[in-house]
C-alpha positions, 0 to 999 in steps of 0.5 A: 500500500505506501508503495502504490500510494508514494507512486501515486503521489510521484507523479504531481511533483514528476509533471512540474519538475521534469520538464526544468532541465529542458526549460531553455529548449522548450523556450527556444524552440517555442519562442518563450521567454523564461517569464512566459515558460515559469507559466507552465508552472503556474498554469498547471498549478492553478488547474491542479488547484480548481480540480483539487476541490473535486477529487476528494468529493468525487471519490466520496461520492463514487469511490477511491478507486474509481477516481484514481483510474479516470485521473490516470487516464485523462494524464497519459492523454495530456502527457501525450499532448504535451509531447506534441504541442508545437506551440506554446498555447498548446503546450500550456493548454495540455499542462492545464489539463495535465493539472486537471488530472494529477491532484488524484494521486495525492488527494484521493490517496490521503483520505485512502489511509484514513479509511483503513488507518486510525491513530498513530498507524495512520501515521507511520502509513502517511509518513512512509508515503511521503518517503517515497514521494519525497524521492519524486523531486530528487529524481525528476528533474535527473531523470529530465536532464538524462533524457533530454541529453539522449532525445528532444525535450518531447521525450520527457513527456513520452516518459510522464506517459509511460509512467501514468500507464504503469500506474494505471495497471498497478492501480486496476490490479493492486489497489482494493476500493476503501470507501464501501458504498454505504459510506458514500455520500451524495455529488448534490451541488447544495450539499456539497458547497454547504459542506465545503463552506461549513470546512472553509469557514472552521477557524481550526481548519483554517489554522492549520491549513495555512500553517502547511501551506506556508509551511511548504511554500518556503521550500516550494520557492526554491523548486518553482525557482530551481532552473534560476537557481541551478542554472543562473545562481549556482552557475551549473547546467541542466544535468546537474540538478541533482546538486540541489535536489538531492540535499533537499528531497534526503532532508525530507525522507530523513525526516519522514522517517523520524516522524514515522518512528516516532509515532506512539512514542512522542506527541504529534503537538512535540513532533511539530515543534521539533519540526518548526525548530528545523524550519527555523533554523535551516531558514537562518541559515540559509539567510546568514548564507547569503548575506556574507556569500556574495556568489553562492556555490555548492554545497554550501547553498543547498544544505540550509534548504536539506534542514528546512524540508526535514522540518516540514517533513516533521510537521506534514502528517501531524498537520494532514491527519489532524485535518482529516481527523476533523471530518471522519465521514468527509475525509475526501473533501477536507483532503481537497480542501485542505490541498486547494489551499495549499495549490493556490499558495504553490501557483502563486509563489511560482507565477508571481513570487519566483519571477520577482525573487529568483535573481538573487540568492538573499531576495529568495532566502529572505522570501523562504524565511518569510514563509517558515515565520508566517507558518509557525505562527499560524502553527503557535495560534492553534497550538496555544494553551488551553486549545485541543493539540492536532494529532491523529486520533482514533476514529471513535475519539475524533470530535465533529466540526462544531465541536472545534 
């Protein structure tokens, strides 16, 4: 099971990061400057995001199973016709559609452990899943530069096909249906944005759903950024991702691992100060780094960011099952919403922040710093004295909304 469900979360992070290796020569032979080609970022992102608050409910409603093969199959189409875009609309318009389809893996998958996970196995599941998927932007843009070095740039996206069909089988053979029929609720548009509303508005919710997404965005500044960062910045070429990617991605396994371990052994309200703690002080570091560096090189550039993501890795199941937690009978809508919260965050740090940011080492640690800060004091706001601490709970304990 983590190893279907770490797969199926891969392939969001493999659509965006990929493609970074081939950005010049997608850029090139399309006519696309590096503003216009960041959009292929950020118009997958905010496709990823408008679909997000569907997938959850769609599987509430018809099944897990049954959403995550119709997204596999509308992203080998879009996959494809990206590989045969000759235009920049085009391609923009197939990475919108690829955005449409990719959130199944994640979302769907989230609320997928809960249903037969409670408590801390609940946990070691979730955290053993973001092992793996936490591989995907390690390995993504190496697997990008490989083979762009042995093909056209069309090639990475043949590749995406190739991976969502291998997904498709294993999902068909492998992966039982969780959410029996009689647990299923209706797809009415009332209800559903009654319920949606009623999650929305919850000021706990809220908490910690804007603690993750700022969380992640000090982290995701640098991935949007990472053909400036690599390639401008630290003056290395489009094989050599790895440098950045590597540290990064092994911070945040390590992490996961820690947290998996310590699940029924430390509190999740410890595990996620423990995590802030590191997401602090990588952000400090990464900032005094580039202040008193005047050109940053490797490794010394990177291993800040090694230290941030193995604090976000700490503090990202806690913040995802205590969501989950709220809703026991609507998991796939709080995971949706809870994901639509933080895609909205991702595309608009890699449409307008990256842009702005990514032409100086500081301007970027500055702008990291300043997510991991906002973060942890959404985090200090839910987690003050006198208020219930996140955690996963067992389903027979978990309180309804309008108890929080």
């Amino acid at each position: 099971m983590a190893l279907l469900l770490g797969g199926l979360a891969m392939f969001g992070p493999f659509s965006i990061d990929t493609i970074f290796p081939a950005f010049e020569h997608i850029g090139a032979e399309l006519g696309a400057d590096k503003v216009a080609m960041q959009q292929t970022i950020s118009v997958y992102l905010l496709a990823y995001a408008a679909m997000s608050v569907v997938h959850g409910p769609l599987s509430d409603a018809i099944g897990r199973r049954k959403v995550i093969l119709g997204g596999l199959v509308v992203f080998a189409f879009a996959s494809a016709g990206c590989a045969l875009a000759r235009d920049l609309p085009t391609l923009l318009a197939f990475r919108a559609l690829q955005g449409l389809s990719a959130g199944v893996g994640l979302i769907v998958g989230r609320a997928l452990i809960r249903d037969v996970l409670h408590g801390h196995d609940a946990q070691r599941l979730m955290s053993q899943v973001s092992m793996i998927f936490g591989i995907a932007p390690a390995i993504a843009p190496i697997i990008g530069g490989w083979i762009l070095g042995w093909s056209h740039w069309s090639g990475i996206f043949w590749f995406l096909v190739g991976f969502a069909v291998l997904l498709l089988l294993a999902v068909w053979f492998a992966l039982p249906e969780t959410h029996p029929p009689e647990a299923r609720l209706s797809l009415a548009p009332r209800r559903l944005l009654r319920d949606y509303w009623a999650i929305f508005v919850n000021p706990r919710f809220q908490r910690l759903a804007a603690s993750g997404a700022f969380n992640f965005g000090a982290l995701f500044l640098y991935i949007a950024s990472a053909p400036a960062f690599v390639m401008d910045l630290l003056k290395l070429n489009e094989r050599q991702f790895a440098w950045f990617f590597v540290p990064m991605i092994g911070g945040m396994m390590l992490g996961a691992y820690t947290s998996g371990r310590s699940a029924g052994k430390i509190s999740g309200a410890r595990l996620a100060n423990t995590g802030f703690l590191f997401c602090g002080l990588g952000a400090l570091a990464n900032v005094l780094y580039n202040l008193f560096v005047p050109t940053p090189s490797v490794p010394w550039a990177v291993l800040p960011m090694a230290i941030g993501s193995f604090g976000i890795a700490l503090v990202f199941p806690i913040l995802t099952l205590a969501v989950l937690d709220m809703y026991p009978r609507q998991r796939g809508s709080a995971s949706s919403l809870q994901a639509f919260t933080s895609l909205v965050m991702n595309a608009i740090v890699a449409g307008v922040l990256s842009p702005l940011l990514s032409h100086r080492g500081i301007h970027l640690a500055l702008g990291g710093a300043a997510f991991s800060l906002i973060a942890w004091l959404f985090w200090r706001w839910e987690n003050r004295p006198g208020r219930r601490l996140p955690g996963a709970q067992p389903e027979a304990a978990a309180l309804e909304p309008t108890q929080l």
